[in-house]
C-alpha positions as CSV (number, residue, x, y, z in Angstrom):
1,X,-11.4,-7.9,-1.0
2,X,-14.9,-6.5,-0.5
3,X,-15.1,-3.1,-0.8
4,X,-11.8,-1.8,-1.8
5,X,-11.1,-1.5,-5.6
6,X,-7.8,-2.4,-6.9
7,X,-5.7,-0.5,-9.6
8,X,-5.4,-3.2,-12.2
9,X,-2.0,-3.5,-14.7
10,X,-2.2,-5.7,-17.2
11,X,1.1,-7.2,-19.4
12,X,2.9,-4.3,-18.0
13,X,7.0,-4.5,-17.7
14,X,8.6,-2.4,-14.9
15,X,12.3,-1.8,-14.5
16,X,14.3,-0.8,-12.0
17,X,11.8,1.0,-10.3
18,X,10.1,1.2,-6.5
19,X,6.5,-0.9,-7.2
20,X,3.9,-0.7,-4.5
21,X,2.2,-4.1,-5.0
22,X,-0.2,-3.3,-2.4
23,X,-3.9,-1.8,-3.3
24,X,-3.1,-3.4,-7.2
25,X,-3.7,-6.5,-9.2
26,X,-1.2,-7.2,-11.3
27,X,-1.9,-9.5,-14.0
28,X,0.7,-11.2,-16.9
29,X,3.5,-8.1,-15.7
30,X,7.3,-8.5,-15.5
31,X,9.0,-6.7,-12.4
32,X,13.3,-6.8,-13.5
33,X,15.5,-5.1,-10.4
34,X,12.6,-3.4,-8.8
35,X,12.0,-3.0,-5.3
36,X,8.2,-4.1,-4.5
37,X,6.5,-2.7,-1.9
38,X,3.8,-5.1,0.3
39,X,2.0,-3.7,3.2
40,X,-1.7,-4.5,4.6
41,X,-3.5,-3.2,1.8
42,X,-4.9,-6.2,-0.5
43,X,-3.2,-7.1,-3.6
44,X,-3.4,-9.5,-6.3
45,X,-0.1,-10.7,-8.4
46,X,-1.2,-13.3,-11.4
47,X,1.4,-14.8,-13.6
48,X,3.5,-12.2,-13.3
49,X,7.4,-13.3,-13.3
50,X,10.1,-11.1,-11.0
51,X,14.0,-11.4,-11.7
52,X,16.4,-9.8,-9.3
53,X,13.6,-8.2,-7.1
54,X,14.1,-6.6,-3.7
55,X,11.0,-6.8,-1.8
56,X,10.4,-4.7,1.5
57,X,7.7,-5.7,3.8
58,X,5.5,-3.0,6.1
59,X,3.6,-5.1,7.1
60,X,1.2,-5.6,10.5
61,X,0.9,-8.6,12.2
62,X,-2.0,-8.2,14.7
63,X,-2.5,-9.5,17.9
64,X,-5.2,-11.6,18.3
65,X,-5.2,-12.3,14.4
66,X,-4.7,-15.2,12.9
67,X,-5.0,-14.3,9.3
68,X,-2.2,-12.0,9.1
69,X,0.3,-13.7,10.3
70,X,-1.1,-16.5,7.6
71,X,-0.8,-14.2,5.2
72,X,2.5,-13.0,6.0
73,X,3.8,-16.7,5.6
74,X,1.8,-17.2,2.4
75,X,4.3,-14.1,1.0
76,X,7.3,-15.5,2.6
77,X,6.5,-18.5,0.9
78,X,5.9,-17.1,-2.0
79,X,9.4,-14.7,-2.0
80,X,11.1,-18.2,-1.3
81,X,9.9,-19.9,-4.7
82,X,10.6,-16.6,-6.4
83,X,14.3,-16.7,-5.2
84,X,14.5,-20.4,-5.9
85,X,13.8,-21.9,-9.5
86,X,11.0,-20.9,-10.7
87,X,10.9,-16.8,-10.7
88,X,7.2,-16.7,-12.1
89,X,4.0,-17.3,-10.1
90,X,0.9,-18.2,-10.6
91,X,-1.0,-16.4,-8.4
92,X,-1.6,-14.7,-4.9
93,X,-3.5,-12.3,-3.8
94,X,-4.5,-10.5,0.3
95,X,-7.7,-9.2,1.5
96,X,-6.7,-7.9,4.8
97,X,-8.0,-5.0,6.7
């Protein structure tokens, strides 16, 4: 994540509300009905749980790129495990372009 600063929440709650994830590090937060927002922008989501969270996904998947489309699968991965048992994570985080 060289060179790009993320907007950093801490133990923050957020309900019901539209979250862009992207260009933030969320740390320790609680999202409940929100939708969450990911696109190419880094982010960082640490021990944060989500319950009954929509996500949508603008995301790029470039030619040529390997890393994205690793990344991409990372956060599918990582919605799956949300949507099964365990709704908190420990962590992920992006540095794409």
């Amino acid at each position: 994540m060289a060179g790009m600063v993320l907007t950093k929440h801490e133990k923050e709650t957020f309900v019901s509300q539209t979250i862009m994830l992207s260009g933030h590090a969320y740390m320790d937060c609680a999202f409940t009905s929100c939708t969450l927002l990911v696109t190419n922008t880094p982010l960082m989501l640490r021990g944060c749980s989500f319950t009954n969270c929509n996500w949508r996904l603008e995301y790029d998947v470039l030619w040529g790129d390997p890393k994205t489309r690793e990344t991409l699968l990372q956060l599918l991965r990582l919605i799956e495990g949300i949507d099964s048992d365990d709704e908190n994570i420990q962590e992920f985080s992006s540095d794409l372009h």
